[in-house]
C-alpha positions, 0 to 999 in steps of 0.5 A: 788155625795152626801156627804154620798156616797163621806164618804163611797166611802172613807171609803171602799177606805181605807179597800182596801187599808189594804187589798191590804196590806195584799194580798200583804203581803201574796203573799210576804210571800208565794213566799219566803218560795218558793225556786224554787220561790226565786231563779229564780223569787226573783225580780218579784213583784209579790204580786203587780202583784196579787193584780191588777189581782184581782182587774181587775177581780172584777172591770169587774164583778162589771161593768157587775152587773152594766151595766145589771142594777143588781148592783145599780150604787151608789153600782157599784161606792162605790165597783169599785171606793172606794174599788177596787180603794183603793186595786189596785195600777197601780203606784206601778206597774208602779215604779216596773217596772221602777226599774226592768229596772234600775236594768238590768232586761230587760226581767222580766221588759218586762214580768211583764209589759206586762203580767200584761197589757195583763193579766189584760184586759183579767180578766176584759173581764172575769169579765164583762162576767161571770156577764152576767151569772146571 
Protein backbone atom coordinates (compact mmCIF):
# COMPACT_ATOMS: atom_id res chain seq x y z
CA UNK A 1 0.00 0.00 0.00
CA UNK A 2 1.24 3.15 -0.88
CA UNK A 3 1.61 5.99 1.55
CA UNK A 4 -1.34 8.24 -0.65
CA UNK A 5 -3.57 5.09 -0.53
CA UNK A 6 -2.85 4.45 3.32
CA UNK A 7 -3.86 8.72 3.74
CA UNK A 8 -7.12 8.31 1.73
CA UNK A 9 -7.98 4.87 3.15
CA UNK A 10 -8.05 7.03 6.32
CA UNK A 11 -9.65 10.00 5.50
CA UNK A 12 -12.76 8.10 4.13
CA UNK A 13 -12.52 5.78 7.20
CA UNK A 14 -13.26 9.02 9.02
CA UNK A 15 -16.47 10.39 6.72
CA UNK A 16 -17.85 6.69 7.39
CA UNK A 17 -17.29 6.99 10.74
CA UNK A 18 -19.73 10.53 10.88
CA UNK A 19 -21.69 9.15 8.62
CA UNK A 20 -22.47 6.13 10.58
CA UNK A 21 -23.20 8.67 13.32
CA UNK A 22 -25.64 10.15 11.59
CA UNK A 23 -27.57 6.92 10.10
CA UNK A 24 -27.70 6.02 13.45
CA UNK A 25 -28.63 9.24 14.84
CA UNK A 26 -31.40 9.24 12.32
CA UNK A 27 -32.73 5.75 12.65
CA UNK A 28 -32.73 6.75 16.62
CA UNK A 29 -34.70 9.52 16.08
CA UNK A 30 -37.37 8.33 13.79
CA UNK A 31 -37.93 5.06 15.88
CA UNK A 32 -38.69 7.42 18.82
CA UNK A 33 -41.26 9.70 17.18
CA UNK A 34 -42.81 5.73 16.61
CA UNK A 35 -45.14 4.97 19.32
CA UNK A 36 -45.88 1.37 18.49
CA UNK A 37 -41.96 1.69 17.81
CA UNK A 38 -41.15 2.89 21.59
CA UNK A 39 -43.37 0.79 23.07
CA UNK A 40 -42.59 -2.94 21.85
CA UNK A 41 -39.22 -2.16 20.50
CA UNK A 42 -37.52 0.56 22.91
CA UNK A 43 -34.42 -1.92 23.66
CA UNK A 44 -33.67 -2.80 19.84
CA UNK A 45 -30.71 -1.10 18.76
CA UNK A 46 -31.79 -0.43 15.70
CA UNK A 47 -29.70 2.47 14.04
CA UNK A 48 -26.90 0.14 14.70
CA UNK A 49 -28.84 -2.91 13.14
CA UNK A 50 -29.33 -0.49 10.05
CA UNK A 51 -26.10 0.82 9.66
CA UNK A 52 -24.36 -2.75 9.34
CA UNK A 53 -27.19 -3.90 7.03
CA UNK A 54 -26.38 -1.33 4.85
CA UNK A 55 -22.97 -1.56 4.98
CA UNK A 56 -23.13 -5.26 3.88
CA UNK A 57 -24.77 -4.51 1.05
CA UNK A 58 -22.44 -1.93 -0.37
CA UNK A 59 -19.42 -4.03 0.90
CA UNK A 60 -20.79 -6.93 -1.46
CA UNK A 61 -21.53 -4.61 -4.21
CA UNK A 62 -18.43 -3.11 -4.04
CA UNK A 63 -16.49 -6.66 -3.94
CA UNK A 64 -18.93 -7.65 -7.11
CA UNK A 65 -17.53 -4.32 -8.98
CA UNK A 66 -14.11 -5.51 -8.08
CA UNK A 67 -14.11 -9.25 -8.67
CA UNK A 68 -15.56 -8.55 -12.29
CA UNK A 69 -12.64 -6.03 -12.54
CA UNK A 70 -15.35 -2.84 -12.91
CA UNK A 71 -13.88 -1.21 -9.70
CA UNK A 72 -9.97 -0.83 -9.88
CA UNK A 73 -8.82 -2.52 -6.76
CA UNK A 74 -7.30 0.39 -4.95
CA UNK A 75 -10.68 2.02 -5.56
CA UNK A 76 -12.44 -1.35 -3.91
CA UNK A 77 -10.18 -1.30 -1.23
CA UNK A 78 -10.39 2.81 -0.37
CA UNK A 79 -14.79 2.31 -0.58
CA UNK A 80 -14.53 -1.18 1.33
CA UNK A 81 -11.95 -0.90 3.69
CA UNK A 82 -11.67 2.89 4.34
CA UNK A 83 -15.49 4.19 4.25
CA UNK A 84 -17.49 1.19 4.94
CA UNK A 85 -14.82 0.00 7.29
CA UNK A 86 -15.16 3.63 9.32
CA UNK A 87 -19.63 3.48 8.87
CA UNK A 88 -20.00 -0.27 10.08
CA UNK A 89 -19.18 -1.38 13.64
CA UNK A 90 -19.48 -5.27 14.30
CA UNK A 91 -18.30 -4.37 17.99
CA UNK A 92 -21.20 -1.93 18.80
CA UNK A 93 -23.30 -4.72 17.52
CA UNK A 94 -21.60 -7.03 19.42
CA UNK A 95 -21.79 -5.00 23.00
CA UNK A 96 -25.45 -4.31 22.21
CA UNK A 97 -26.19 -7.61 22.09
CA UNK A 98 -24.15 -8.28 25.04
CA UNK A 99 -26.30 -5.81 27.28
CA UNK A 100 -29.67 -6.73 25.74
CA UNK A 101 -28.73 -10.35 27.53
CA UNK A 102 -27.65 -8.64 30.61
CA UNK A 103 -30.72 -6.89 30.74
CA UNK A 104 -33.32 -10.18 30.73
CA UNK A 105 -33.99 -9.55 26.90
CA UNK A 106 -33.25 -13.03 25.91
CA UNK A 107 -35.25 -13.38 22.81
CA UNK A 108 -34.71 -9.63 21.51
CA UNK A 109 -30.93 -10.45 22.02
CA UNK A 110 -31.63 -13.63 19.88
CA UNK A 111 -33.35 -11.58 17.58
CA UNK A 112 -31.04 -9.01 16.94
CA UNK A 113 -27.93 -11.23 16.89
CA UNK A 114 -29.35 -13.52 14.68
CA UNK A 115 -31.01 -11.47 12.51
CA UNK A 116 -28.30 -9.37 11.78
CA UNK A 117 -25.76 -12.37 11.11
CA UNK A 118 -28.46 -13.98 8.91
CA UNK A 119 -29.63 -10.69 7.30
CA UNK A 120 -26.40 -9.23 6.81
CA UNK A 121 -25.06 -12.35 4.77
CA UNK A 122 -28.10 -12.15 2.95
CA UNK A 123 -27.34 -8.44 1.71
CA UNK A 124 -23.82 -8.84 1.03
CA UNK A 125 -25.07 -11.92 -1.69
CA UNK A 126 -27.37 -9.48 -2.90
CA UNK A 127 -24.67 -6.91 -3.38
CA UNK A 128 -22.25 -8.89 -4.92
CA UNK A 129 -25.12 -10.29 -7.29
CA UNK A 130 -26.81 -7.06 -8.19
CA UNK A 131 -22.95 -5.86 -9.36
CA UNK A 132 -23.03 -8.59 -11.70
CA UNK A 133 -25.66 -6.85 -13.23
CA UNK A 134 -23.57 -4.52 -15.02
Amino acid sequence: MTFSLFLVVMLCGGLGAICRFLVDSAVKKAASRSKRWSERWSSFPAGTFVVNLTACLLVGFVAGLASSSLLPAAVATVVSTGFLGGYSTFSTASVEGYRLIISGKDNLAFLYCAGMLLVSQLLAAAGYFLASLF
